[in-house]
C-alpha positions, 0 to 999 in steps of 0.5 A, a space after each residue: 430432841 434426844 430420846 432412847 428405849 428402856 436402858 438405852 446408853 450412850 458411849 463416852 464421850 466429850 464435847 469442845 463448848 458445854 451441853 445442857 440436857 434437860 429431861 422431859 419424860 422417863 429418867 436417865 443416868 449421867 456419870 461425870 468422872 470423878 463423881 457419883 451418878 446423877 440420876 435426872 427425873 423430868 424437869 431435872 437438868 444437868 450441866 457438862 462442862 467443855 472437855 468432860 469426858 461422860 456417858 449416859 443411859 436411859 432409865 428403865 422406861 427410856 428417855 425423852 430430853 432435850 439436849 442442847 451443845 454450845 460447840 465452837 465453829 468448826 469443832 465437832 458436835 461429839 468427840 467419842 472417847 475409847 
């Protein structure tokens, strides 16, 4: 259950295995490397491949979602990225 104030961020970052992010309420912005920003509404979800480095921020109302990570045992849930 991930949820964050009004324009609220999140730094880069990258996960070993994939996360699934699902938004429930608000909005958010995910920005890939390489792609335009996706803008997520409730009931919209997105897909980040393992190893890709990406950051988020919460919409102008804030964010409630539900995130999910399929990691390897014994790797971190999130490797920060300077």
């Amino acid at each position: 259950d991930l949820v964050m104030g009004p324009d609220g961020t999140i730094p880069a970052h990258y996960h070993h295995g994939e996360e699934f992010l699902y938004v429930i309420g608000g909005s958010a912005v995910v920005v890939l490397p390489g792609q335009p920003e996706v803008r997520l509404q409730p009931g919209q979800g997105i897909r980040i491949p393992p190893g890709t480095v990406h950051t988020g921020r919460a919409g102008p109302e804030g964010v409630r979602a539900v995130s999910t990570w399929v990691v390897p045992q014994g790797k971190p849930l999130r490797v920060p990225v300077p």
